[in-house]
C-alpha positions, -999 to 999 in steps of 0.1 A, spaced: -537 -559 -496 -560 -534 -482 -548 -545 -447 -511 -537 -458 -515 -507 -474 -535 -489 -441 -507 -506 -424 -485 -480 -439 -503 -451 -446 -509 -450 -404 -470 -457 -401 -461 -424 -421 -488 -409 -404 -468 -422 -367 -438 -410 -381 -453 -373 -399 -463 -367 -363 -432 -378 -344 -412 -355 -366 -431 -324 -362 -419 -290 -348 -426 -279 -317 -415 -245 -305 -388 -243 -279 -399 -236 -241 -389 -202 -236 -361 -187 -211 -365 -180 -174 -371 -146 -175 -343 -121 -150 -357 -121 -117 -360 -80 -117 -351 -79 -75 -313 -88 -84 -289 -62 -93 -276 -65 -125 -242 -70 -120 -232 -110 -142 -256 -139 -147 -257 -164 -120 -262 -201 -125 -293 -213 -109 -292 -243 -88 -303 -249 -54 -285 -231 -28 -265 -245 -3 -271 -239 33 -237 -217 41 -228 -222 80 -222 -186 91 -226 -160 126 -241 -179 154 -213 -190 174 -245 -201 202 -249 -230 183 -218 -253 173 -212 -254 137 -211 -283 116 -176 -294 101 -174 -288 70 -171 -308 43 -137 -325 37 -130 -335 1 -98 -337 -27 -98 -302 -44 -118 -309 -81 -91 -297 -108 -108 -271 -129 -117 -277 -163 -95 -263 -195 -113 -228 -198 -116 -219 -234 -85 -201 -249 -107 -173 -263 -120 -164 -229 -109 -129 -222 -97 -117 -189 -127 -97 -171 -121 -57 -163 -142 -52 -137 -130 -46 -100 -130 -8 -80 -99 6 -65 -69 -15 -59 -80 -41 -82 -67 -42 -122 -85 -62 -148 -65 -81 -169 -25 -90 -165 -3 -57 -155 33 -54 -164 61 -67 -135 64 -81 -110 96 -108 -103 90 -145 -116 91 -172 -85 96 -204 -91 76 -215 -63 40 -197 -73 15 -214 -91 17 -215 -130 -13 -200 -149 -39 -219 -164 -48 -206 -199 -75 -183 -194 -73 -179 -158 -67 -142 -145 -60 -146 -108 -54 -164 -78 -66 -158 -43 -47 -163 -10 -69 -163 22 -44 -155 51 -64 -173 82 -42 -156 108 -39 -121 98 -75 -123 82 -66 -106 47 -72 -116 12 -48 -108 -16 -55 -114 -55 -23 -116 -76 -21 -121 -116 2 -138 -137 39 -121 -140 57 -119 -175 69 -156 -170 31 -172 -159 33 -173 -127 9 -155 -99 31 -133 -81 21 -98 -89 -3 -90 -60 -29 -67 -72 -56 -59 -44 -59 -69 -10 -89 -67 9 -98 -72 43 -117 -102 59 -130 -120 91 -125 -156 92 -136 -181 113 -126 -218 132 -143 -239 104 -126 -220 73 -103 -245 56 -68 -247 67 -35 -244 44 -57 -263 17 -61 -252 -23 -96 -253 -35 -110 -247 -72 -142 -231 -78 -152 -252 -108 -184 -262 -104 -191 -239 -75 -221 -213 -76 -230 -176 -69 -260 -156 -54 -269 -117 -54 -289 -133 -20 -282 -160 0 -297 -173 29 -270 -181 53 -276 -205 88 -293 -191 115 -318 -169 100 -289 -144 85 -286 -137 51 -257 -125 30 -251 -104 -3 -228 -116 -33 -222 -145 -19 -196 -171 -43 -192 -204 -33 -156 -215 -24 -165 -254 -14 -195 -268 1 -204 -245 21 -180 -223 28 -185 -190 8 -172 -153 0 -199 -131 7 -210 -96 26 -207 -93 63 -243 -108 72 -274 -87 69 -309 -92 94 -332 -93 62 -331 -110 28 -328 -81 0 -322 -53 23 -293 -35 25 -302 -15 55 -300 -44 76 -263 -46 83 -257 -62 117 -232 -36 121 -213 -54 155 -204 -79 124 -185 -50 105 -164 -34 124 -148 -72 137 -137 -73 96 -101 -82 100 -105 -102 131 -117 -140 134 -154 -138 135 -173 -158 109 -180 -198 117 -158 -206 84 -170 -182 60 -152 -158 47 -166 -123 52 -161 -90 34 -165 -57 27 -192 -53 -7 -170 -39 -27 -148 -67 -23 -176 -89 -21 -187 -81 -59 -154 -80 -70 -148 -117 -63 -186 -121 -75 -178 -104 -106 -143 -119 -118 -154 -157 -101 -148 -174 -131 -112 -157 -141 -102 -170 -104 -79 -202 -108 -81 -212 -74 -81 -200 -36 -53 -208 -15 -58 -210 24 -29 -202 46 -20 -187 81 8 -165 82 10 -130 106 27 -110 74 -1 -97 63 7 -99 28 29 -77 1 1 -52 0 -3 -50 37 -35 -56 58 -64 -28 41 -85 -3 66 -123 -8 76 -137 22 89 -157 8 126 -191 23 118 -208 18 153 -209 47 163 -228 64 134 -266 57 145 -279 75 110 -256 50 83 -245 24 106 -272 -5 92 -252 -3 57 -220 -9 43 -202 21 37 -184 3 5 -217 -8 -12 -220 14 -40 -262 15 -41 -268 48 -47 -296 52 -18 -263 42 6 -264 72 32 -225 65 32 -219 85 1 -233 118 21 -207 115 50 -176 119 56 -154 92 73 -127 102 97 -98 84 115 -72 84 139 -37 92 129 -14 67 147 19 72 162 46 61 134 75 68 149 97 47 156 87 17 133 105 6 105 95 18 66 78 -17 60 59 -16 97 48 20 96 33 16 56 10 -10 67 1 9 101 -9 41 76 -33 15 56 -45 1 83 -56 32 99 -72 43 69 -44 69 57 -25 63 26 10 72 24 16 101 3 56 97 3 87 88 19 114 115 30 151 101 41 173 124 63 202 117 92 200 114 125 222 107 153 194 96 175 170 78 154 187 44 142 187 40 100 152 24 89 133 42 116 107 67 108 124 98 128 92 120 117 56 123 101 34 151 86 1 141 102 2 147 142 -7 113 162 -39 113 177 -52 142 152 -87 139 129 -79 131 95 -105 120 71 -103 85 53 -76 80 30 -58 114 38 -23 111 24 9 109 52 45 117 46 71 95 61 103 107 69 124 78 77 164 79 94 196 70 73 213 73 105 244 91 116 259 119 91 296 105 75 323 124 86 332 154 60 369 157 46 387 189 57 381 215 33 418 231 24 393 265 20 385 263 54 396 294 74 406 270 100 428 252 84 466 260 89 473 252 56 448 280 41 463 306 25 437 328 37 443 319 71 461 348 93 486 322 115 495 307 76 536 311 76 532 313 44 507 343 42 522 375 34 501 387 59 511 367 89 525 390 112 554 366 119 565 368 83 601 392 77 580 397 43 552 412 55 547 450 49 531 454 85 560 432 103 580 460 123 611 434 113 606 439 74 634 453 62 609 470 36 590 484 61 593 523 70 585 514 106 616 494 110 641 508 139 669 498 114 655 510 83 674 544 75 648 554 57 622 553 91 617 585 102 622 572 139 652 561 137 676 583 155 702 577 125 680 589 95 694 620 81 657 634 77 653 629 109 649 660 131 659 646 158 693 632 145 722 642 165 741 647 133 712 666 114 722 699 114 683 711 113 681 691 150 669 712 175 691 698 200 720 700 178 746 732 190 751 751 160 778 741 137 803 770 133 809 787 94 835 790 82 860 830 79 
C-alpha cells in the first residue's frame, strides 16, 4: 500500500514538473548595421553568381516556377517607392485580355526586358489585369539571367548586404530564383557605400551582370521594399523598350570626388546630393514623337511638352524643331519642348473679300463696281452721260455746243463771235 501510494505521489510530482512554465526565449535583437528600411527573413544566404566574367559562371538553376501562395485578403497594397513609382492601384489604363490577372493581394508585376535591359512594374487596371505600367527603371543584365520564363518570389529572400561571387558584394539584394537576384550595381566592400566599382555603373542599361539583374539603389530598394506586393517577374527580350521608355543613368566616371557612390542612394552622407549632374542634349530632329520621347529620357531630359505646326519640308510625325540646342549643357532632368510636323498646310478656299478676286465688290476691274472705270455708270467715266466731263453732255463746259460756253460759236458773249447787229 505504501509502495502504491509513493508510486503516485512521484507520478504527480513527474507530471507538476512537466507542466511547468518556462519563459519564452527572447527575440533576435535588429542587427543595428542594417538600414531600417522592412524586416528581412533570416535564412542562409545564397551564393548569387555576379561580375567576374574571368571566371565562367555556373548555370543556373533550372526549375518549374513555384505558384505563390493565397496572400491574405486583408493585406494592404504597400506605398513606398520614389519618383515614377505609385503605391497602390492608380486609375486607367486599357484592359488586355492577354496580361496576367491579379492575384488578391498582389500589387504589381515585373517585366525584365533581357534585350533592351529595362525593368517595368505595372499594377492592376480597372478590370484586374497588369497593364498600367507605372515605373521603369534601368538595368544591366547578363548571359545566365533567365530567358522568356515567369518566376514567383514566394519563398524567396532579401538582404540590406549580400555577399555576391567573386569577392563583390551587393546592397538590397531580393532574391528572384536561386541565385539570380535584384540588387545594387556591385560594391568592393561589404557595408560600404563608398565602394561603388563605378566601371559597373555607367554599363547600367547594357548587358553586363553574369545573370543578375543589376540596378540603380533607388530602384534597388524599391523592389526591396514592395517584394512581397510583387506577383511575379516576367523575363522577356524585346528591343521596345517598354511603354515607359528606356530611363537615364547619369555615367559618373568622370567625377573622381562622388564617383565610388551611387548618385540615386538616398544616404544622406552621399556626396551626390551636393552636385549637380549635367547632360548632353541630343539631336531630336528628325525622329518620330514616339522615338524622340524616349531619346529625351534616355539622355536624362524630360519632356516638358509637345508643340504641332506645318511644314512642307518636314514629313507629319517628325520632330521639325526643339527648345534645347543639340550638343548644349543642360543639367539632369531639364525639361525639352518638342515641336513635331503635321505636314503640308491644306489649301485655303478663296476668300470672296479678297481684293483679288474679280468677283469683289471692292475690287477696281469689278464690272459691277461703280467705280470701275469701264462702267457708263461711273461718275469718273468720261462716257457717263451724268458726267460734266462728257464731250456730249450739254451741260460740259467743253463742249463747243454748251450755251455757257464762251467759246460757242452761237454764244453771243464768244469772243470769236462777230457782233450780232441790233435792231433800228
Amino acid at each position: 500500500m505504501k509502495r502504491a501510494i509513493l508510486a503516485i505521489l512521484l507520478l504527480l510530482a513527474l507530471l507538476l514538473a512537466a507542466c511547468g512554465s518556462r519563459p519564452a526565449p527572447e527575440p533576435d535583437a535588429p542587427d543595428e548595421a542594417e538600414p531600417p528600411v522592412a524586416s528581412v527573413r533570416k535564412t542562409r544566404p545564397v551564393e548569387a553568381k555576379e561580375l567576374d566574367e574571368s571566371i565562367p559562371a555556373e548555370e543556373p538553376e533550372e526549375k518549374e516556377a513555384e505558384a505563390p501562395e493565397e496572400p491574405r485578403t486583408d493585406r494592404a497594397p504597400s506605398t513606398g517607392g520614389s519618383s515614377g513609382g505609385a503605391g497602390g492601384r492608380p486609375s486607367g489604363g486599357s484592359s488586355d485580355s492577354g496580361a496576367p490577372a491579379a492575384r488578391n493581394g498582389y500589387a504589381y508585376y515585373v517585366k525584365v526586358n533581357t534585350q533592351a535591359n529595362v525593368v517595368t512594374v505595372y499594377t492592376a487596371d480597372a478590370d484586374g489585369r497588369f497593364t498600367v505600367p507605372v515605373r521603369a527603371m534601368i538595368c544591366s543584365t547578363g548571359a545566365d539571367t533567365p530567358r522568356n520564363t515567369t518566376c514567383s518570389l514566394y519563398g524567396g529572400n532579401r538582404w540590406y548586404w549580400l555577399r555576391l561571387v567573386h569577392g563583390v558584394y551587393g546592397q538590397y539584394c531580393s532574391q528572384i530564383r536561386g541565385d539570380i537576384l535584384f540588387h545594387s550595381v556591385p560594391y568592393a566592400s561589404w557595408g560600404d557605400k563608398g565602394s561603388l566599382l563605378y566601371e559597373e555603373f555607367d554599363k547600367l542599361g547594357t548587358a553586363a551582370s553574369a545573370g543578375c539583374v543589376r540596378l540603380q539603389v533607388i530602384d534597388a530598394i524599391w523592389i526591396f521594399n514592395n517584394y512581397y506586393n510583387i506577383q511575379a517577374v516576367e523575363f522577356y527580350a524585346s528591343s521596345d523598350p517598354g511603354p515607359l521608355g528606356k530611363p537615364y543613368a547619369p555615367k559618373i566616371n568622370g567625377n573622381k570626388a562622388c564617383r565610388n557612390w551611387d548618385p540615386t542612394d538616398p544616404d544622406s552622407a552621399n556626396p551626390w546630393r551636393n552636385q549637380v549632374i549635367t547632360v548632353t542634349v541630343g539631336n531630336y530632329l528628325g525622329l518620330t514623337e514616339s522615338a524622340a520621347r524616349s531619346a529625351v529620357q534616355s539622355d536624362g531630359l524630360t519632356v516638358g511638352g509637345v508643340e504641332y505646326d506645318y511644314s512642307d519640308t518636314v514629313p507629319e510625325g517628325s520632330v521639325m524643331a526643339q527648345s534645347l540646342t543639340p550638343g548644349d549643357q543642360a543639367e539632369q532632368g531639364t525639361a525639352i519642348v518638342l515641336t513635331v510636323s503635321q505636314g503640308p498646310a491644306p489649301a485655303e478656299p478663296e476668300d470672296p473679300d479678297d481684293p483679288g478676286n474679280p468677283d469683289d465688290p471692292g475690287n477696281p476691274d469689278d464690272p459691277g463696281n461703280p467705280d470701275d472705270p469701264g462702267n457708263p455708270d461711273d461718275p469718273g467715266n468720261p462716257d457717263d452721260p451724268g458726267n460734266p466731263d462728257d464731250p456730249g453732255n450739254p451741260d460740259d463746259p467743253g463742249n463747243p455746243d454748251d450755251p455757257g460756253n464762251p467759246d460757242d460759236p452761237g454764244q453771243p458773249e464768244d469772243p470769236g463771235q462777230p457782233e450780232e447787229p441790233t435792231e433800228p
